[in-house]
N, CA, C and O atoms as a GROMACS GRO file, in nm:
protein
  356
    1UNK      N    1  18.039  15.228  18.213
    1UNK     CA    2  18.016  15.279  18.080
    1UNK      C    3  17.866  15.279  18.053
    1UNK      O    4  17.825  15.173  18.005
    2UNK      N    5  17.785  15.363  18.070
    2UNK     CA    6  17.604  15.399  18.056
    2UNK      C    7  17.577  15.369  17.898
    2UNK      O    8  17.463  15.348  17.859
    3UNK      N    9  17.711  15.366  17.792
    3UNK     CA   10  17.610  15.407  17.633
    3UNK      C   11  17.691  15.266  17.584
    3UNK      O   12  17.813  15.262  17.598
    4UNK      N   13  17.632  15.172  17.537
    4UNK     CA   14  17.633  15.067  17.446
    4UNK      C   15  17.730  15.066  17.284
    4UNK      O   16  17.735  15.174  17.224
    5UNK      N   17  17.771  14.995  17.249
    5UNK     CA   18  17.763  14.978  17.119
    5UNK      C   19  17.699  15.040  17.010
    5UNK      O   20  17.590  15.085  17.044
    6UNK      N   21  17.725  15.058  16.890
    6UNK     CA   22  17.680  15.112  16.797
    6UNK      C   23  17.680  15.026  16.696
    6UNK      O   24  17.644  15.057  16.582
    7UNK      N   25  17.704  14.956  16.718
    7UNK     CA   26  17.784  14.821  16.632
    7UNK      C   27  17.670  14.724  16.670
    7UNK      O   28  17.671  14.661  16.776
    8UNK      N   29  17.552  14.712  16.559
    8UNK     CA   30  17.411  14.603  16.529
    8UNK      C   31  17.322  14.643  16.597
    8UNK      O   32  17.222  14.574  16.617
    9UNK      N   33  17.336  14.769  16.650
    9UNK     CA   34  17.251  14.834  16.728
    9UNK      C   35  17.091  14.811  16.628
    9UNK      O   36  16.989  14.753  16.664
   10UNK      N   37  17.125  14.890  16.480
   10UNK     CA   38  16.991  14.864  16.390
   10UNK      C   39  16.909  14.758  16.455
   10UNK      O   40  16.809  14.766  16.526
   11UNK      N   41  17.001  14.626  16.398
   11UNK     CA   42  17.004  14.521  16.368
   11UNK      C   43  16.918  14.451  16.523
   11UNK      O   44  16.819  14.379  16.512
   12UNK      N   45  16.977  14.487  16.658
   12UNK     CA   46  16.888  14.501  16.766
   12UNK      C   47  16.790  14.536  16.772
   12UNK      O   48  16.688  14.480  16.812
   13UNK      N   49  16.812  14.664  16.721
   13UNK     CA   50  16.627  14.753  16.729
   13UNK      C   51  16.538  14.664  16.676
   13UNK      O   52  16.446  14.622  16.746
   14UNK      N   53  16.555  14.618  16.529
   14UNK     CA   54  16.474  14.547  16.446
   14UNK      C   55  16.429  14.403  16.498
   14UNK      O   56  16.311  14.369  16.500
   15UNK      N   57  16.536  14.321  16.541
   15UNK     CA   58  16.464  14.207  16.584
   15UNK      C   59  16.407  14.221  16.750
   15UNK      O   60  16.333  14.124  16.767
   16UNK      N   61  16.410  14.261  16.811
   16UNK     CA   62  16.311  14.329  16.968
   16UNK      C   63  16.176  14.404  16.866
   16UNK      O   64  16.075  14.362  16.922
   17UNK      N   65  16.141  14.472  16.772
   17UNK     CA   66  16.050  14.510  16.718
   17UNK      C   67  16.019  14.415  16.619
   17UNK      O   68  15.913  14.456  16.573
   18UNK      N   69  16.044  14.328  16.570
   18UNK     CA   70  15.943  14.199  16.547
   18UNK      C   71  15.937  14.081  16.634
   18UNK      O   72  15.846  13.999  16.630
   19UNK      N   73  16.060  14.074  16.734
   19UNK     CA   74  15.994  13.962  16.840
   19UNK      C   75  15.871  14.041  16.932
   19UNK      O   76  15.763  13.981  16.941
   20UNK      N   77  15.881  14.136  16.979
   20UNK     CA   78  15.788  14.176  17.119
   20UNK      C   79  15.697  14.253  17.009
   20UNK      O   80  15.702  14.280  16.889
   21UNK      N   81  15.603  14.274  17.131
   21UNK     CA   82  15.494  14.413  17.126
   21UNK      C   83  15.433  14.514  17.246
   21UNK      O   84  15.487  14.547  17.352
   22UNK      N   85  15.324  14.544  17.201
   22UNK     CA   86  15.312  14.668  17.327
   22UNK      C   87  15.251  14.558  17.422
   22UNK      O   88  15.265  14.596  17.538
   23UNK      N   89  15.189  14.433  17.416
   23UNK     CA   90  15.134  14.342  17.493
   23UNK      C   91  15.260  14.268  17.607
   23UNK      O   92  15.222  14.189  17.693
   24UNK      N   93  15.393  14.300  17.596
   24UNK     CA   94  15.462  14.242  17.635
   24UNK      C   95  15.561  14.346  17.741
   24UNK      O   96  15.593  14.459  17.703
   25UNK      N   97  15.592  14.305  17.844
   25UNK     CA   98  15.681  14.348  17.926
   25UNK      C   99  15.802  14.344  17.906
   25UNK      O  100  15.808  14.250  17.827
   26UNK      N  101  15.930  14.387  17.924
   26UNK     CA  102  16.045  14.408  17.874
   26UNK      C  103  16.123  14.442  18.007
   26UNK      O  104  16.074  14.507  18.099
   27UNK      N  105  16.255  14.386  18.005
   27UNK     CA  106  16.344  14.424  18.101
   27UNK      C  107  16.412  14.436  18.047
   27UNK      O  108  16.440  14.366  17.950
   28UNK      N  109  16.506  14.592  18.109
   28UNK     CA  110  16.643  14.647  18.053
   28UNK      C  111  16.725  14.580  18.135
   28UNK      O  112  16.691  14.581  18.253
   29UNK      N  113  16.819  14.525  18.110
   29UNK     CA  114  16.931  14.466  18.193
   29UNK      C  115  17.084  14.564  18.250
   29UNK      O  116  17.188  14.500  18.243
   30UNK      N  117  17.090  14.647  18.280
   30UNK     CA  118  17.209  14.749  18.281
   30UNK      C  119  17.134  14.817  18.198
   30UNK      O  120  17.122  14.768  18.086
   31UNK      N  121  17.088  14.901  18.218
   31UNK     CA  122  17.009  15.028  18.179
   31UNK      C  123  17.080  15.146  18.107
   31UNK      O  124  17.031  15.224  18.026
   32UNK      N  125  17.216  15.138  18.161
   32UNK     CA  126  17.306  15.247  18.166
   32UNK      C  127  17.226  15.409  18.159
   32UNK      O  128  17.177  15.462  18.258
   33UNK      N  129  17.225  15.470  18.020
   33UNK     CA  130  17.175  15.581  18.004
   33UNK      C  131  17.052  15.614  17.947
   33UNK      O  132  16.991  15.718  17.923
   34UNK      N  133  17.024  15.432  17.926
   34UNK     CA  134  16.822  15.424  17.900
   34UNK      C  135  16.834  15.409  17.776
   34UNK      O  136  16.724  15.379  17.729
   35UNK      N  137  16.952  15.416  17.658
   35UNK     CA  138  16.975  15.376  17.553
   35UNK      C  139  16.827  15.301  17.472
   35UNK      O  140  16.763  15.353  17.381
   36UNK      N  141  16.808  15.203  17.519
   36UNK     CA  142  16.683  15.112  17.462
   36UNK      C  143  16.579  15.156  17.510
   36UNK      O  144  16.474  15.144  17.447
   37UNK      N  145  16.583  15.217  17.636
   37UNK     CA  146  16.382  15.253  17.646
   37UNK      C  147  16.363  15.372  17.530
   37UNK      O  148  16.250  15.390  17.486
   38UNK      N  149  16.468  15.450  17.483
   38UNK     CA  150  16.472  15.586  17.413
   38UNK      C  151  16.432  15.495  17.306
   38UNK      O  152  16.310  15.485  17.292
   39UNK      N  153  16.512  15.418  17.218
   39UNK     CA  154  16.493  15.377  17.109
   39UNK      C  155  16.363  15.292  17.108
   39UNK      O  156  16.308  15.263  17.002
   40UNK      N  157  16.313  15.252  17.236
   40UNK     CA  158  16.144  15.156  17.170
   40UNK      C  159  16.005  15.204  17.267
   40UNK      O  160  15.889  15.167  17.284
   41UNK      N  161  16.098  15.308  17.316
   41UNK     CA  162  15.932  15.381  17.447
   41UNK      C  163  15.823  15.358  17.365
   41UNK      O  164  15.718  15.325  17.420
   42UNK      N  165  15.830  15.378  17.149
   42UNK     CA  166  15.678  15.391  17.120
   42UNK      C  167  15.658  15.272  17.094
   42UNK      O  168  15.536  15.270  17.077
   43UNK      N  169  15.704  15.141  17.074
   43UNK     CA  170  15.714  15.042  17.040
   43UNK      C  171  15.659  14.934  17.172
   43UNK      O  172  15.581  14.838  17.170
   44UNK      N  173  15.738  14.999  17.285
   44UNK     CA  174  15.728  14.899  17.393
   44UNK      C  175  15.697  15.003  17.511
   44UNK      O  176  15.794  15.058  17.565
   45UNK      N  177  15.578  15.032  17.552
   45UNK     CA  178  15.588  15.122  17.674
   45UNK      C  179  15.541  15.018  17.778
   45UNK      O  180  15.456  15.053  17.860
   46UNK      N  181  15.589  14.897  17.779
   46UNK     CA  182  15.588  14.877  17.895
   46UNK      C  183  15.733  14.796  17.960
   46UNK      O  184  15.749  14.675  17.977
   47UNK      N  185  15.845  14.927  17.995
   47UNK     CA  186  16.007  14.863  18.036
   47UNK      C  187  16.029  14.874  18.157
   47UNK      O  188  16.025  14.987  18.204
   48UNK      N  189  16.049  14.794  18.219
   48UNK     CA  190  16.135  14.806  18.351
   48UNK      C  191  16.285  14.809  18.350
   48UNK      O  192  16.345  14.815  18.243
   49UNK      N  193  16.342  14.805  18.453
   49UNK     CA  194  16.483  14.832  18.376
   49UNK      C  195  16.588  14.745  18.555
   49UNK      O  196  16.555  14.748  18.674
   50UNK      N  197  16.681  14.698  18.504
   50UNK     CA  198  16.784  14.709  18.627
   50UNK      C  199  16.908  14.797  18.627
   50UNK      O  200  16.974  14.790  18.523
   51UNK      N  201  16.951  14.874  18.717
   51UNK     CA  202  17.073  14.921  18.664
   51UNK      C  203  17.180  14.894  18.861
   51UNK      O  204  17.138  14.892  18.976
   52UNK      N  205  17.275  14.884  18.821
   52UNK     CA  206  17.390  14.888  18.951
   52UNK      C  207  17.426  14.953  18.979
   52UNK      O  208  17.452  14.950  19.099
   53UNK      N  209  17.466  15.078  18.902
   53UNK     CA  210  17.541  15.206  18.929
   53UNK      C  211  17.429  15.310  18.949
   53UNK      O  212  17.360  15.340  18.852
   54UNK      N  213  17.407  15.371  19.080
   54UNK     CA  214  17.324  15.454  19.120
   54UNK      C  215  17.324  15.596  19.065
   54UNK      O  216  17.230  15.674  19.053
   55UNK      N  217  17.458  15.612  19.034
   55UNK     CA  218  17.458  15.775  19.002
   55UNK      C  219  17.431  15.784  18.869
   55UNK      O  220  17.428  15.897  18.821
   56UNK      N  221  17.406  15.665  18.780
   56UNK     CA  222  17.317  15.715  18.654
   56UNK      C  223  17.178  15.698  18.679
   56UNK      O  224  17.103  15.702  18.581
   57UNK      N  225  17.140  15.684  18.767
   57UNK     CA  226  16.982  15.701  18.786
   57UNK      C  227  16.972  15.815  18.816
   57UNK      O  228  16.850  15.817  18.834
   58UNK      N  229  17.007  15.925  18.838
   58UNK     CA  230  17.012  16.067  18.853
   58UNK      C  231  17.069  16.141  18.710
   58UNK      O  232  17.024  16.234  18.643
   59UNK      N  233  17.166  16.072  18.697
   59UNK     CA  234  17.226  16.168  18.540
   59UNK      C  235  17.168  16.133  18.436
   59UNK      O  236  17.154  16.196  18.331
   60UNK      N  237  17.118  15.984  18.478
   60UNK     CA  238  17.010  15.989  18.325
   60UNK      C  239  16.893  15.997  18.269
   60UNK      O  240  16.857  15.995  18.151
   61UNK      N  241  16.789  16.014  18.456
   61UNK     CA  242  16.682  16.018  18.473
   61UNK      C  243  16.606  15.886  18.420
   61UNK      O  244  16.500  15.874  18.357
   62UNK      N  245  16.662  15.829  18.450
   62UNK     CA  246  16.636  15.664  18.439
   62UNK      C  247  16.496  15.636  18.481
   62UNK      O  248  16.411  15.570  18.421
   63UNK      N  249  16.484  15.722  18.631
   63UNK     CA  250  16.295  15.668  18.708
   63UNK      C  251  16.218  15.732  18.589
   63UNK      O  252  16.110  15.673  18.580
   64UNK      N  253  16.226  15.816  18.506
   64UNK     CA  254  16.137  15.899  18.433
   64UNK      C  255  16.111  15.790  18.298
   64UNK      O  256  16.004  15.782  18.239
   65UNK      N  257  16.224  15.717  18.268
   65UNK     CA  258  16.194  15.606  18.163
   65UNK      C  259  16.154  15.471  18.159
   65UNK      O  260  16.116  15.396  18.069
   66UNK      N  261  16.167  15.461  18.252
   66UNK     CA  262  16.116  15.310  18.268
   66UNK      C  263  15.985  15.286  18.388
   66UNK      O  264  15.996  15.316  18.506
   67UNK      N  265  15.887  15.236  18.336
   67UNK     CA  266  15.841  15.189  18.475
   67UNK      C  267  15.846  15.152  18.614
   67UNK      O  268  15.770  15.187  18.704
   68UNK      N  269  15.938  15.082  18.617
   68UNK     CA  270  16.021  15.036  18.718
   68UNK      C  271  16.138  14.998  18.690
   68UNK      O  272  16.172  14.922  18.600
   69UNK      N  273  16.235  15.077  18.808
   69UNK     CA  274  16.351  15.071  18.832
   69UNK      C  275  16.393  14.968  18.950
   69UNK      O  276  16.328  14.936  19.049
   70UNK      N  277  16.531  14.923  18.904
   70UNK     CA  278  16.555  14.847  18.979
   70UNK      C  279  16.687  14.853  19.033
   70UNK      O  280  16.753  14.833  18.931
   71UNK      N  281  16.773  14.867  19.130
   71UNK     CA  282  16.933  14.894  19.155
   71UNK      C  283  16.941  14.834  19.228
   71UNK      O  284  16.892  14.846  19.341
   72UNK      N  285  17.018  14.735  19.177
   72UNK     CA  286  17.031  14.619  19.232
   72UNK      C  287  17.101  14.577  19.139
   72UNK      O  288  17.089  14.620  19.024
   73UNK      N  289  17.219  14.449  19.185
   73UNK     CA  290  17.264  14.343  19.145
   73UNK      C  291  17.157  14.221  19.069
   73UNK      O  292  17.078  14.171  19.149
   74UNK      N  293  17.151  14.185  18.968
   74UNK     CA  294  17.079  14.085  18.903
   74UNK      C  295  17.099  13.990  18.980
   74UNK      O  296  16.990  13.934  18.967
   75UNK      N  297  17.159  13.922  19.055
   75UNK     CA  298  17.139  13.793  19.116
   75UNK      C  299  17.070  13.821  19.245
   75UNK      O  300  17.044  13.727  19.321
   76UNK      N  301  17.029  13.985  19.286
   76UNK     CA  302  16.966  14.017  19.386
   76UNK      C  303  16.847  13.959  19.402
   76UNK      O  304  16.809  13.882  19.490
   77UNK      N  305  16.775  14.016  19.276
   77UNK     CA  306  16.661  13.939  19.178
   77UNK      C  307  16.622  13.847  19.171
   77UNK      O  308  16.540  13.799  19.248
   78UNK      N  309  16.673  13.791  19.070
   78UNK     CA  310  16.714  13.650  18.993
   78UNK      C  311  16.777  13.499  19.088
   78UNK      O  312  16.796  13.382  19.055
   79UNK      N  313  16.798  13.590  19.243
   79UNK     CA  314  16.915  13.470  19.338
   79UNK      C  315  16.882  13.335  19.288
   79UNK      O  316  16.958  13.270  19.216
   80UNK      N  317  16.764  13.294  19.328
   80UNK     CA  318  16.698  13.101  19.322
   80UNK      C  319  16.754  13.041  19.181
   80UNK      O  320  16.770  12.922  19.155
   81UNK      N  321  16.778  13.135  19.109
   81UNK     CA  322  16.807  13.103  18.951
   81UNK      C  323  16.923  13.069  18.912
   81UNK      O  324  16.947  12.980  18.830
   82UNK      N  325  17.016  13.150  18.979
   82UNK     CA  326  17.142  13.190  18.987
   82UNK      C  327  17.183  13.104  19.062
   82UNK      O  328  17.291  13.075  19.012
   83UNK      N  329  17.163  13.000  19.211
   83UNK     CA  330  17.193  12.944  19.255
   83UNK      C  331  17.190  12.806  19.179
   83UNK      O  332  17.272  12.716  19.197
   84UNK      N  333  17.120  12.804  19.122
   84UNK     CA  334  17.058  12.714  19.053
   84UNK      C  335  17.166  12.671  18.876
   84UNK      O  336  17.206  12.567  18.824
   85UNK      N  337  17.171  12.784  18.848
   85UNK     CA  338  17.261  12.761  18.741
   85UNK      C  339  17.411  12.772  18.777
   85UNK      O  340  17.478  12.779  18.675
   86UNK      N  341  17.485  12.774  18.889
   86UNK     CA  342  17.553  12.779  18.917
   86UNK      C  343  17.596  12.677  18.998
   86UNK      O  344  17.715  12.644  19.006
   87UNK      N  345  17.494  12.618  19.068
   87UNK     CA  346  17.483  12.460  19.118
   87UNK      C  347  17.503  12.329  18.959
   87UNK      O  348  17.541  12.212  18.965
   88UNK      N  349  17.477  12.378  18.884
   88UNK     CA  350  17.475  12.258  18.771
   88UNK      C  351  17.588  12.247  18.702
   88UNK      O  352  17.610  12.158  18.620
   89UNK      N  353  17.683  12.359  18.741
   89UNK     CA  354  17.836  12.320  18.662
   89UNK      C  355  17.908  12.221  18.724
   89UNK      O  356  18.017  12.185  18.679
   0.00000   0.00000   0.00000
């Protein structure tokens, strides 16, 4: 599913635009259809993004929105972390 909620979406926008700024880097987590780089490109141009499903990086032109793309599994990434929080249960 590429498109999010609609439901506090505002309410999202607004607090990411008083926590961050343009000084700050941002990661999209599931990118889907770029939903959030659309809504803060003027706010935050600096997003990277992860997404898993490859064929929305083509249908949504995903490389064109974000700085860097990433397709990949988050624990691809993240592994040492993930081992790590998953070791402490």
């Amino acid at each position: 599913m590429p498109v999010s909620t609609g439901i506090f979406k505002p309410e999202a926008i607004e607090f990411i635009k008083n926590k961050f700024n343009s000084d700050h880097n941002v990661l999209d987590i599931g990118a889907g259809c770029g939903t959030y780089s659309q809504l803060l490109k003027d706010h935050l141009p600096r997003m990277d993004a992860i997404e898993i499903f490859e064929p929305y990086v083509e249908a949504y032109n995903l490389k064109e929105q974000y700085n860097n793309l990433y397709i990949k599994y988050i624990y691809e990434i993240f592994y040492f972390n993930w081992i790590n929080i998953n070791n402490m249960q």
